[in-house]
C-alpha positions as CSV (number, residue, x, y, z in Angstrom):
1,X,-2.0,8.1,11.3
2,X,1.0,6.0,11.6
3,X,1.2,2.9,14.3
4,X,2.1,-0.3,14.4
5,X,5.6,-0.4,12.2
6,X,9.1,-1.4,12.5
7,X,12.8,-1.5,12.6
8,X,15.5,-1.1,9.8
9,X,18.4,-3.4,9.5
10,X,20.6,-0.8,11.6
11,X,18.8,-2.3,14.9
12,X,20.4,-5.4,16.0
13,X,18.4,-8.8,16.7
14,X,18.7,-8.0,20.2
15,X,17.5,-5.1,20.3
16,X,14.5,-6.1,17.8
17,X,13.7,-9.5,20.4
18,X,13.8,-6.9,23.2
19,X,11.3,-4.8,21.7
20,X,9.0,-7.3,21.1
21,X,9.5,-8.9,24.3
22,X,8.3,-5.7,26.5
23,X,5.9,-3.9,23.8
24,X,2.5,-4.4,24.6
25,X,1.7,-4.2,21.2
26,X,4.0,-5.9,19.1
27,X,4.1,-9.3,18.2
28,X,6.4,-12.6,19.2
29,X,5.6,-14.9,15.8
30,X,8.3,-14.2,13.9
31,X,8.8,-16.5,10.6
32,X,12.1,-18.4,9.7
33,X,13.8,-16.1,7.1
34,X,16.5,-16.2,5.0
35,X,20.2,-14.9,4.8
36,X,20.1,-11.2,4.8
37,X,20.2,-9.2,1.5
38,X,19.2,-6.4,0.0
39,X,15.6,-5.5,-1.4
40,X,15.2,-7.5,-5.0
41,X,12.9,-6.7,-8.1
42,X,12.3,-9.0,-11.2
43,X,10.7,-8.6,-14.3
44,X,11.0,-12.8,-15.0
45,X,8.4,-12.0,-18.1
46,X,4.8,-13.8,-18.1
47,X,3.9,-16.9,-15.6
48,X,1.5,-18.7,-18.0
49,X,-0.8,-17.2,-20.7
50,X,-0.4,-14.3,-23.1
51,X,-1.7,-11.7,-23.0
52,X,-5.5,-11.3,-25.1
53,X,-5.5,-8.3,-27.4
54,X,-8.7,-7.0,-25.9
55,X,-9.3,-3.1,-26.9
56,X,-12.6,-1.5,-25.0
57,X,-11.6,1.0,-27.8
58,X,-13.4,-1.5,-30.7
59,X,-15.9,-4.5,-30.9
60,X,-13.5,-6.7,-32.8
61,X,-11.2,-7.8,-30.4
62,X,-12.8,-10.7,-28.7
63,X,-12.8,-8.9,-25.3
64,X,-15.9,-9.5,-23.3
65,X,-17.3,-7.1,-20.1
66,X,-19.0,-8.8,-17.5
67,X,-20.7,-7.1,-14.2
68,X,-20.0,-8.4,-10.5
69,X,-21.2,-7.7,-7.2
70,X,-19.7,-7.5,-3.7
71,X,-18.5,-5.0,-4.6
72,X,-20.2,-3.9,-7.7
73,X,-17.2,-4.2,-10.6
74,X,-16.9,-4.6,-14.0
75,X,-14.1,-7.0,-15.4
76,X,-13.1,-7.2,-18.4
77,X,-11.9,-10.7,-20.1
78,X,-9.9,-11.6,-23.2
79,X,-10.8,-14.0,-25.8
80,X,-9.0,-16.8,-23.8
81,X,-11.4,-15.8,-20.7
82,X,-8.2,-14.8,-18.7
83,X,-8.8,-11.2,-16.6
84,X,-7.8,-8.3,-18.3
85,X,-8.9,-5.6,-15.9
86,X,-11.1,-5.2,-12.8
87,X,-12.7,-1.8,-12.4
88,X,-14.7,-1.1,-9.4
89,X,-17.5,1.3,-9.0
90,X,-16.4,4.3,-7.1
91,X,-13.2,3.5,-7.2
92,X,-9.8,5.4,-9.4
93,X,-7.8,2.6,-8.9
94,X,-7.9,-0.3,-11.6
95,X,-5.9,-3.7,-11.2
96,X,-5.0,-4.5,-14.6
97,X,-3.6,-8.2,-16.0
98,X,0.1,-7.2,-17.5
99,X,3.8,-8.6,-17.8
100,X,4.8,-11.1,-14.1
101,X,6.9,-9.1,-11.7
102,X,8.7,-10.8,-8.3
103,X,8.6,-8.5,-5.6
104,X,11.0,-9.9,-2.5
105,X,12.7,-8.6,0.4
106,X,15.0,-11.3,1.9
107,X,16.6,-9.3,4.0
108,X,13.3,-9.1,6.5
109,X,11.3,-11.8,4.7
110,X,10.9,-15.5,3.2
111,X,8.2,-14.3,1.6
112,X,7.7,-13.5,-2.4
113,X,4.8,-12.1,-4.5
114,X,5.2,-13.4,-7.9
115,X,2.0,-11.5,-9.6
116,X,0.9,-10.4,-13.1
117,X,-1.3,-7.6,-11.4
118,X,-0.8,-4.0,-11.9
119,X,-2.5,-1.4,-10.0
120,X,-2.9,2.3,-11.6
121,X,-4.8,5.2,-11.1
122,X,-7.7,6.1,-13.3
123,X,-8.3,9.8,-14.3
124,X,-11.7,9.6,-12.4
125,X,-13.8,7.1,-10.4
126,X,-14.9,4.3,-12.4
127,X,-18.8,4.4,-13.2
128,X,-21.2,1.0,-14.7
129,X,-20.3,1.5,-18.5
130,X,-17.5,3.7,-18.4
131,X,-15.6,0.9,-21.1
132,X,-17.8,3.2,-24.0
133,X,-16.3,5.8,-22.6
134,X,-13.5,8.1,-24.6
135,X,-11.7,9.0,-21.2
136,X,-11.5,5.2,-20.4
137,X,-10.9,3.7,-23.9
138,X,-7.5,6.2,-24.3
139,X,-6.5,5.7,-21.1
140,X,-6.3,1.8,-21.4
141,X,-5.0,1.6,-24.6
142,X,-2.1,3.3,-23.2
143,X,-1.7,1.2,-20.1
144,X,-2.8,-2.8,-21.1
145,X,0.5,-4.5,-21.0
146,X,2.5,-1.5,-19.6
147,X,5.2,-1.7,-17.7
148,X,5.3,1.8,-16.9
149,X,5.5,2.1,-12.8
150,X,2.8,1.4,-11.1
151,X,1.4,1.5,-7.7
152,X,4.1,-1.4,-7.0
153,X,6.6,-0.5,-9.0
154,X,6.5,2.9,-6.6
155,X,5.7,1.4,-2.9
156,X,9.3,-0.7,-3.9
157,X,11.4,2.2,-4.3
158,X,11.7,3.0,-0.5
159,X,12.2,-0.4,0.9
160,X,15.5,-0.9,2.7
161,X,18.3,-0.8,-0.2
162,X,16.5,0.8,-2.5
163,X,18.5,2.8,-4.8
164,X,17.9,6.7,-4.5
165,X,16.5,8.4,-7.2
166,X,16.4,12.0,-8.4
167,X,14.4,14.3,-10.7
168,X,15.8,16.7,-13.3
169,X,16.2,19.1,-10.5
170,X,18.3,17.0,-8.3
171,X,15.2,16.5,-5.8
172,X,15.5,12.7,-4.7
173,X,12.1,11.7,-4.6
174,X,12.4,7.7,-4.1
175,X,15.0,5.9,-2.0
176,X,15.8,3.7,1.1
177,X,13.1,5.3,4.0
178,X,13.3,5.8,7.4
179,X,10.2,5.6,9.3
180,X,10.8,8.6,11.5
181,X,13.5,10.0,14.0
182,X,14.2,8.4,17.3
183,X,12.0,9.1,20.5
184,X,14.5,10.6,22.7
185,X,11.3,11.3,25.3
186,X,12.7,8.3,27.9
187,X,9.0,7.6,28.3
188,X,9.1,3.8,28.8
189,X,5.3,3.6,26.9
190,X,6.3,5.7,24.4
191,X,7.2,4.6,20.7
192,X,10.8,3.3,19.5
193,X,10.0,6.2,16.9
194,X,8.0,9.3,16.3
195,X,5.3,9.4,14.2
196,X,3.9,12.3,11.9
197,X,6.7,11.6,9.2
198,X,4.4,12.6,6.0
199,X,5.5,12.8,2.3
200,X,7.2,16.1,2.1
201,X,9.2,15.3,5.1
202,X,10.8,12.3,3.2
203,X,11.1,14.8,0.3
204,X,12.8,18.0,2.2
205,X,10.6,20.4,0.7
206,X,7.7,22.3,1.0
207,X,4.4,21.1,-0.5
208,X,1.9,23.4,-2.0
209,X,-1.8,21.4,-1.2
210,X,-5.2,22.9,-3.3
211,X,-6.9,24.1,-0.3
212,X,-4.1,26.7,0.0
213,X,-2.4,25.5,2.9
214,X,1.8,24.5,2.7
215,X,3.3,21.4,3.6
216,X,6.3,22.1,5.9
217,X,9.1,19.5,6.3
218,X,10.6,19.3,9.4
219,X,14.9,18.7,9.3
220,X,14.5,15.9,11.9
221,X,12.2,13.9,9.9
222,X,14.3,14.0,6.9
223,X,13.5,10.6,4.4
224,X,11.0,9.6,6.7
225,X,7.7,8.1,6.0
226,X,5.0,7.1,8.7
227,X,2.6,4.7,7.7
228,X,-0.1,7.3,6.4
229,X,3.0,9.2,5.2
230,X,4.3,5.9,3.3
231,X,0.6,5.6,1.2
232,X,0.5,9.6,0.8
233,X,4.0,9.1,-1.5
234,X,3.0,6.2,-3.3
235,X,-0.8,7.3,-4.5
236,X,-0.7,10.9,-4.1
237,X,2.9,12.4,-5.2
238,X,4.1,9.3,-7.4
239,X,0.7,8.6,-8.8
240,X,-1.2,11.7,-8.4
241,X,-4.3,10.8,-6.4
242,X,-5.3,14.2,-4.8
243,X,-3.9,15.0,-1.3
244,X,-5.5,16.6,2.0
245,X,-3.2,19.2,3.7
246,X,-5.2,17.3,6.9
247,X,-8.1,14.7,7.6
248,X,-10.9,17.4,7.4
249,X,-9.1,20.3,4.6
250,X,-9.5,19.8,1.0
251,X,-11.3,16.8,-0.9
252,X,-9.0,13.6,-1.7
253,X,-6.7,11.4,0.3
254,X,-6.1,12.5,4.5
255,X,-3.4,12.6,6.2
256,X,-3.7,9.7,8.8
257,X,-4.7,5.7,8.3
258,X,-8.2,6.7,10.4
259,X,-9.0,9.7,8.2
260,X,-8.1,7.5,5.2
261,X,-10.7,4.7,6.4
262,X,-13.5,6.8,7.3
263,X,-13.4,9.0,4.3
264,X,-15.9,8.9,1.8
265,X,-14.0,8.5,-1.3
266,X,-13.7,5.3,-3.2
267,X,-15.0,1.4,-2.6
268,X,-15.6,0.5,1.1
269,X,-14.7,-3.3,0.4
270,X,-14.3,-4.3,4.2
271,X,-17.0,-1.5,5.8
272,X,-15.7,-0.6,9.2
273,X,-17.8,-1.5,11.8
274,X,-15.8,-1.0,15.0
275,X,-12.4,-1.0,16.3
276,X,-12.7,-4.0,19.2
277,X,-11.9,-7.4,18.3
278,X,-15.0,-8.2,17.9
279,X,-15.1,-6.3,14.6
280,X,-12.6,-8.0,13.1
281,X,-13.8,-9.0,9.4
282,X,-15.2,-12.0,9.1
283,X,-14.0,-12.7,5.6
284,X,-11.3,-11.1,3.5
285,X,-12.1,-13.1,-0.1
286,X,-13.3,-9.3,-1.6
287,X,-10.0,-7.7,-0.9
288,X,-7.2,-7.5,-4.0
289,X,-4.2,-5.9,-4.8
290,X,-3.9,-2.5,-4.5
291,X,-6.6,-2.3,-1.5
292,X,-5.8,-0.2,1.2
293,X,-5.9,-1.9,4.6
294,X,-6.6,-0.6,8.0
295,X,-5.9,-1.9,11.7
296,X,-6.6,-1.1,15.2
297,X,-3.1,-2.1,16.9
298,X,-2.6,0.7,19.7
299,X,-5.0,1.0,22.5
300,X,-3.9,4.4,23.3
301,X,-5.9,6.0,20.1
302,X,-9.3,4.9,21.2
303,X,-11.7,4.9,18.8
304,X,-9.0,5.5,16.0
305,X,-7.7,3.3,13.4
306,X,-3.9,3.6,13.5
307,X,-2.3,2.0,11.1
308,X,-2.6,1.4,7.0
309,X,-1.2,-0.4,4.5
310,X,-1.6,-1.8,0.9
311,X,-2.6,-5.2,0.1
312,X,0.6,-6.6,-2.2
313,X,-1.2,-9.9,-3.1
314,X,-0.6,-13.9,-2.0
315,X,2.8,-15.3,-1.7
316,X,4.8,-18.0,-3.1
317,X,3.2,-19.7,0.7
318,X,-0.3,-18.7,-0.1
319,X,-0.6,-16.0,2.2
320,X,-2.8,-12.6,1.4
321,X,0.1,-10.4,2.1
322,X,0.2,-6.5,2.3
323,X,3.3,-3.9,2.6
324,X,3.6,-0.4,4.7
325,X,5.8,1.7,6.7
326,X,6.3,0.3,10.2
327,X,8.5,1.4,13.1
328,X,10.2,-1.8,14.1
329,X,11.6,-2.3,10.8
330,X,12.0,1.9,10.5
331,X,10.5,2.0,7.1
332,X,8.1,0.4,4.6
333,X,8.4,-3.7,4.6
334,X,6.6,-6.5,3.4
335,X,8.6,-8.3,6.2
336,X,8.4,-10.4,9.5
337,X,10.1,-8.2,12.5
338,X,7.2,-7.6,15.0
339,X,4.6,-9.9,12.8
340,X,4.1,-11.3,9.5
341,X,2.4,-9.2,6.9
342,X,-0.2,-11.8,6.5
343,X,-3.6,-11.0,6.5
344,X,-4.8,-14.4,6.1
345,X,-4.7,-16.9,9.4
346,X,-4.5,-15.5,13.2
347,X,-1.5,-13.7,12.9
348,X,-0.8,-10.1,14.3
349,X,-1.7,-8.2,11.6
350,X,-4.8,-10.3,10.5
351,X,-6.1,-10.4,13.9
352,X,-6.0,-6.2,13.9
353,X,-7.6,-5.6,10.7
354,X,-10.5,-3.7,10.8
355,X,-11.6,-2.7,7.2
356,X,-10.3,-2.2,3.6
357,X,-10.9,0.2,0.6
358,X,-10.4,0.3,-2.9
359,X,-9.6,3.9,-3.7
């Protein structure tokens, strides 16, 4: 379930400082940042390296398989030794070594990711010697060196400023997002902005889910996305990951960041353990891009985690960064307002993670 987000451009900085200043939950470090601009994306072509021609399809490529634990993987390197592909047990997701992308957001951040990692979804959970596989050998030789959308390419399109796009029926399915309506309640401990914005909300129409039940959007919540919501879009109706109608109907993703974390699906990379500070991890070298991110930020929600994102990857700074849908900012961010999205160091956000899973 959505949490700990933020504000759009639309809010002033005095009204952003004054948020922070009385919310018991929100965060005073804010970073330096630069002028204010619009949401950039840039192919600038390969950092260093080409690209090996390794082919799981054939023995004659050079490419070699190797196994690694913690969590139990299998990576895949070219001829040159450079990465290729990491493929975890359990886990449909697969980060994949392709063209260098720059993802940025000056208008909220300094920082910039500047990666040649590609996350996409696998057709099924990857298994120990799934490379000799038919299912995997196709679906990589149509992916190595893609640059179809990925995972990245997707969670971009509803940053502040970015461009709507629509379908071939006129449905705009990717744009600028809010993170939900206003709360009009008065209630001085109540949120800047409702939650329970999920993916057909953002989308205006109804969604049909396997286990028979119907999405409903609500007109208020109109190109909205809470923080569950926000990862719901990305993996499930851009990428096609299964969807729960709820947290406890149908088999796939749930609705809220603490059904996401508990579920059983995919690679528990950061177990959950608690939700105190005390159970804060103690290490976060396992986690890579793509991995889903969970924190405890609201004391209200008890034993629940209540807020997710999805780990981006380090900065031009260094720093393990990660990008979701937040209510200071009023939609999905990579940026600073209400704490930096570092999950490195004692920041915020770092110091309110509680686990991680590769799905």
């Amino acid at each position: 379930m959505a949490s700990k987000k933020k504000s759009r451009r639309a809010l002033s900085g005095l009204v952003v400082l004054g948020l922070v200043a009385t919310s018991g939950y929100l965060t005073l470090e804010l970073r330096e940042r630069e002028d204010r601009g619009v949401t950039e994306i840039r192919d600038v072509g390969i950092l260093s390296g080409g690209r090996a021609s390794a082919d799981p399809a054939s023995d004659k490529t050079g490419g070699k398989w190797s196994r690694l634990e913690n969590p139990a993987r299998s990576v895949l390197r070219g001829s040159d030794g450079r990465v290729e592909a990491v493929l975890t047990d359990g886990a449909q997701t697969a980060k994949l070594t392709g063209p260098a992308r720059t993802f940025a957001e000056p208008a909220s951040t300094a920082s910039k990711v500047s990666t040649t990692d590609w996350v996409r979804i696998m057709p099924q959970p990857w298994t120990e010697g799934a490379e000799k596989k038919k299912w995997f050998k196709e679906w990589y030789a149509k992916h190595a060196g893609s640059k179809e959308a990925d995972l990245f390419a997707f969670a971009f399109e509803y940053v502040a400023g970015a461009p709507q796009r629509k379908d071939a029926n006129g449905l705009a399915y990717a744009g600028d997002a809010n993170f939900g309506p206003l709360n009009t309640a008065g209630d001085k401990n109540g949120d800047l902005r409702l939650e329970q914005s999920d993916f057909y909300d953002y989308l205006g129409t109804p969604y049909p889910f396997r286990d028979g039940t119907t999405g409903t959007p609500e007109s208020m919540r109109a190109r909205s996305l809470d923080c569950s919501g926000y990862i719901r879009i990305v993996l499930g109706y851009r990428a096609r990951y299964p969807l729960m109608s709820s947290d406890k109907s149908g088999d796939g993703l749930p609705r809220t960041a603490n059904g996401m974390a508990r579920s059983p699906r995919g690679a528990d990379i950061l177990p959950l353990t608690g939700v105190s500070a005390q159970d804060r991890p103690s290490a976060i070298d396992q986690l890579q891009p793509g991995d889903l991110v969970f924190f405890k930020l609201d004391q209200r929600t008890d034993q629940r985690l209540d807020h997710v994102g999805i780990v981006l990857g380090h900065d031009t700074e260094g720093h393990l960064i990660f990008i979701s849908s937040r209510e200071e900012i009023n939609g999905p961010t990579i940026g600073d307002i209400g704490g930096v999205s570092r999950l490195d160091g004692n920041g915020y956000y770092a110091k309110t993670l509680r686990s991680a899973k590769r799905l």
